[in-house]
C-alpha positions as CSV (number, residue, x, y, z in Angstrom):
1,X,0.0,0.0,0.0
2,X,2.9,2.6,0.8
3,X,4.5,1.8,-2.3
4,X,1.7,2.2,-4.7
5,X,0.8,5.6,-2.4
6,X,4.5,6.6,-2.9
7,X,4.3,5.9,-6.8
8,X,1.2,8.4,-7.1
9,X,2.8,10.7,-5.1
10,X,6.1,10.4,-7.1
11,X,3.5,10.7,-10.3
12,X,2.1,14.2,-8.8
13,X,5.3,15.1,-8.8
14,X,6.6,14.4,-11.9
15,X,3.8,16.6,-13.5
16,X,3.7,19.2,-11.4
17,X,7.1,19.6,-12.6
18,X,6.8,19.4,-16.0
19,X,4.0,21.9,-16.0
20,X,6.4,24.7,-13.6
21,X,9.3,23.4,-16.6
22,X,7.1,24.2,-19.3
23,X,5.1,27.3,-17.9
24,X,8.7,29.1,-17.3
25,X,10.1,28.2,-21.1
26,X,6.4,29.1,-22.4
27,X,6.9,32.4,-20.9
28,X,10.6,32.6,-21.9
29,X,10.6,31.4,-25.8
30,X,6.6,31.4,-26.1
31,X,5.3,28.0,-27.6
32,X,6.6,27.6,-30.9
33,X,10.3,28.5,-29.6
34,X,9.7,25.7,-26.9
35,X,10.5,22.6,-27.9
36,X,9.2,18.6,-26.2
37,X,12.9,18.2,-26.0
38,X,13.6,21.0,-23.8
39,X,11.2,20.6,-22.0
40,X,12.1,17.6,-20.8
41,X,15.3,17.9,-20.3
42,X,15.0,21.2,-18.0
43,X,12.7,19.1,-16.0
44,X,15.2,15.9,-15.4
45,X,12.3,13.5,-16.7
46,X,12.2,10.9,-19.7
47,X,10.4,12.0,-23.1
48,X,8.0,8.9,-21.6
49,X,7.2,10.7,-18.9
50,X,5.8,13.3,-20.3
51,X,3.7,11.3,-22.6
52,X,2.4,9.6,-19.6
53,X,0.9,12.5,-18.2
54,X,0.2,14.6,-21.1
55,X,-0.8,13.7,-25.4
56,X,2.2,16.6,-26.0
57,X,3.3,19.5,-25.8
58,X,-0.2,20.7,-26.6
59,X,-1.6,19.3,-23.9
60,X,1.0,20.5,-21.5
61,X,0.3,23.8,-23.1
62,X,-3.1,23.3,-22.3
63,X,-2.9,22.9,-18.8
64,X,-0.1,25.3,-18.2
65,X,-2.7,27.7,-19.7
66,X,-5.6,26.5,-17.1
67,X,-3.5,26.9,-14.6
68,X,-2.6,30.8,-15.9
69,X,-6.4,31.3,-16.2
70,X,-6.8,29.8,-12.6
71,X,-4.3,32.7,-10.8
72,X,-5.9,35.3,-13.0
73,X,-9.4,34.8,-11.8
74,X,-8.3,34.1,-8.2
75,X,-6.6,37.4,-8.2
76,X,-9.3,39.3,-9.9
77,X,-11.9,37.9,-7.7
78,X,-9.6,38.9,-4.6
79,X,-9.7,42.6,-5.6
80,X,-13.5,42.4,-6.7
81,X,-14.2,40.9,-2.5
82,X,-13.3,44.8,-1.3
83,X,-15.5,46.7,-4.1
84,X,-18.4,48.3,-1.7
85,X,-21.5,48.4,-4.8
86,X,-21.8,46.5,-8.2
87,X,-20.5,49.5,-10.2
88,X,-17.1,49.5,-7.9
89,X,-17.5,45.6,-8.3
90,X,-17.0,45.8,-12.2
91,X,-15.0,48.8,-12.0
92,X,-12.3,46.9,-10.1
93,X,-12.8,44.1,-11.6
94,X,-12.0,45.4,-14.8
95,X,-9.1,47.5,-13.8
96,X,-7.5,44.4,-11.8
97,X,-7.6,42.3,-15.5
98,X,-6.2,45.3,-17.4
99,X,-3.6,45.0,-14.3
100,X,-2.5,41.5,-15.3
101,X,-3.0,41.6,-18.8
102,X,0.7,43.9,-18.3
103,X,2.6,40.7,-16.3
104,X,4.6,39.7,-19.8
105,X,4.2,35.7,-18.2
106,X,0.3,36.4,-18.2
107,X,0.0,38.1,-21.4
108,X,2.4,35.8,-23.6
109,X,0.5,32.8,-22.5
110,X,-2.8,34.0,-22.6
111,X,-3.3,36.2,-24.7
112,X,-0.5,35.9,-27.6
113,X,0.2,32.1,-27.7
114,X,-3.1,30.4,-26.5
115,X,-5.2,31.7,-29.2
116,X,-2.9,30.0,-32.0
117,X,-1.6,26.8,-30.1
118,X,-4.6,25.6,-28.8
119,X,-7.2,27.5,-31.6
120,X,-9.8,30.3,-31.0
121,X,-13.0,27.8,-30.1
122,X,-10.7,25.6,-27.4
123,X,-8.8,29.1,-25.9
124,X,-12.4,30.7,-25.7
125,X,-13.7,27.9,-23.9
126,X,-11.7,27.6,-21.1
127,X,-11.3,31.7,-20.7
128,X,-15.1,31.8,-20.8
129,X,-15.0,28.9,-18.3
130,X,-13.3,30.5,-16.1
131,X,-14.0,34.4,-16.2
132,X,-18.1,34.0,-17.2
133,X,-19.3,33.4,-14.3
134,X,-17.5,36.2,-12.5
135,X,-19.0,38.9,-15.0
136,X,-22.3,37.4,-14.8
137,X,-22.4,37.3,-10.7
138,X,-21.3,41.2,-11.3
139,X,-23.9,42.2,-13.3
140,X,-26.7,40.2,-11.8
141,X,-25.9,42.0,-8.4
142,X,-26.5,44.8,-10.1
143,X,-29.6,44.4,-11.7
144,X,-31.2,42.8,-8.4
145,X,-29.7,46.6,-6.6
146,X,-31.1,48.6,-9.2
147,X,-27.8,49.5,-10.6
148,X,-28.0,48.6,-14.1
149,X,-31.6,48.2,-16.0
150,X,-33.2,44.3,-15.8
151,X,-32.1,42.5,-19.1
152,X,-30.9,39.2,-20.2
153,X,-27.5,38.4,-18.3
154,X,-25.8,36.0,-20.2
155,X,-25.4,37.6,-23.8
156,X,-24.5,40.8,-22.2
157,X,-21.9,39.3,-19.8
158,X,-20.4,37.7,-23.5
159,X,-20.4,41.0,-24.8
160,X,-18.5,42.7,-22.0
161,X,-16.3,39.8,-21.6
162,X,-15.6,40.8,-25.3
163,X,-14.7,43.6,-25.2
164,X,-12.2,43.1,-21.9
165,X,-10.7,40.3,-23.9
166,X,-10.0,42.9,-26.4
167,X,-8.5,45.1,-24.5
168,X,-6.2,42.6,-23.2
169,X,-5.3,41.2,-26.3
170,X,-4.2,45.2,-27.5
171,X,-2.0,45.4,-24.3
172,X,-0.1,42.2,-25.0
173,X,0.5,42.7,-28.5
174,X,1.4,46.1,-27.7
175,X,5.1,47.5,-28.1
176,X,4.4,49.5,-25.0
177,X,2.1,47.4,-22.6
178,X,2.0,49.6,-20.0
179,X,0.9,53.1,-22.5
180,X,-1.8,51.1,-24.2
181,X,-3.0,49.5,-20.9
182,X,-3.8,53.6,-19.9
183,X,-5.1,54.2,-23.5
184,X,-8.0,51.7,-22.9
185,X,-9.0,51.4,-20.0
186,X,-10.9,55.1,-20.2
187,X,-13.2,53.8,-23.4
188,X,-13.5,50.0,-21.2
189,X,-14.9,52.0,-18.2
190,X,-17.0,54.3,-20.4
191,X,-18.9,51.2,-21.7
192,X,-19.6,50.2,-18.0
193,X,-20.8,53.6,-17.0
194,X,-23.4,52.9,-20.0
195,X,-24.7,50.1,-18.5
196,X,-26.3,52.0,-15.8
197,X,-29.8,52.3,-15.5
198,X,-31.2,56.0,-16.6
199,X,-33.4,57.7,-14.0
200,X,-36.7,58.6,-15.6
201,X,-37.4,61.5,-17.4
């Protein structure tokens, strides 16, 4: 029994490895510079190993990306906990993505290499898995407070999601991240001020 709990933990490991190897030369070289073979070696494991745990260097890319999106969402979420109304709650929320769209680890993986290595449908699928719900909890405290008119949630958290992603992509393609991370983030909080619901008359 200790054996075959020692071989899973030795297992854990081995991934958990690979996936710190990979994310730092993802980052580095960005995924077409990285090669299987590098990978490996930097992590001290067998080309068999990574096969065991992953189909390839996809894969691996796959799930360094998850784990990117994971961080992301955890941090924005943290910032979002302090907002005191659902206008601050978007507000920050917004400004804390903006914020980490300018980490060059964050935007590389994200936002410049996920698209092509993994293809648009599968890299919108796991951002939208992670960062829908988040928009759509905003928004629907703020139609329940009065804050923004009652509407449909889910097309218009895709829409502002859209546009966030966006804005992100602009700021990691960017020459100057950090200049065009100011530029939009004006325009990106002017569309959430237009969300708000209009007093009558």
């Amino acid at each position: 029994m200790k054996a075959a709990t020692g071989k899973i933990e030795q297992g854990e490991q081995t991934r958990a490895r690979l996936v710190e190897v990979a994310r730092t030369l993802f980052a580095e070289r960005g995924y077409a510079g990285t090669s299987a073979e590098e990978i490996v070696r930097r992590a001290g494991v067998t080309r068999g190993a990574l096969y065991h745990h992953f189909d390839g260097k996809k894969n691996l890319f796959e799930q360094v990306f998850e784990e990117v999106e994971a961080e992301v969402i955890a941090e924005i979420a943290e910032r979002m906990a302090d907002a005191q109304d659902a206008t601050d709650v978007l507000h920050t929320g917004t400004l804390a993505f903006l914020d980490v769209c300018t980490d060059p680890e964050i935007s590389r993986i994200g936002m410049v290499d996920a698209p092509s290595a993994l293809g648009w449908q599968k890299w919108r699928e796991i951002d939208i898995r992670y960062s829908l719900g988040l928009v759509m909890a905003a928004l629907e405290a703020g139609m329940e407070d009065g804050t923004f008119p009652r509407q449909p949630v889910l097309p218009l958290a895709h829409l502002l999601l859209g546009a966030m992603i966006e804005a992100g992509m602009m700021i990691a393609n960017s020459e100057d991240p950090a200049a065009t991370r100011v530029e939009v983030e004006g325009p990106l909080i002017s569309l959430l001020e237009g969300l708000k619901a209009r007093p009558p008359g």
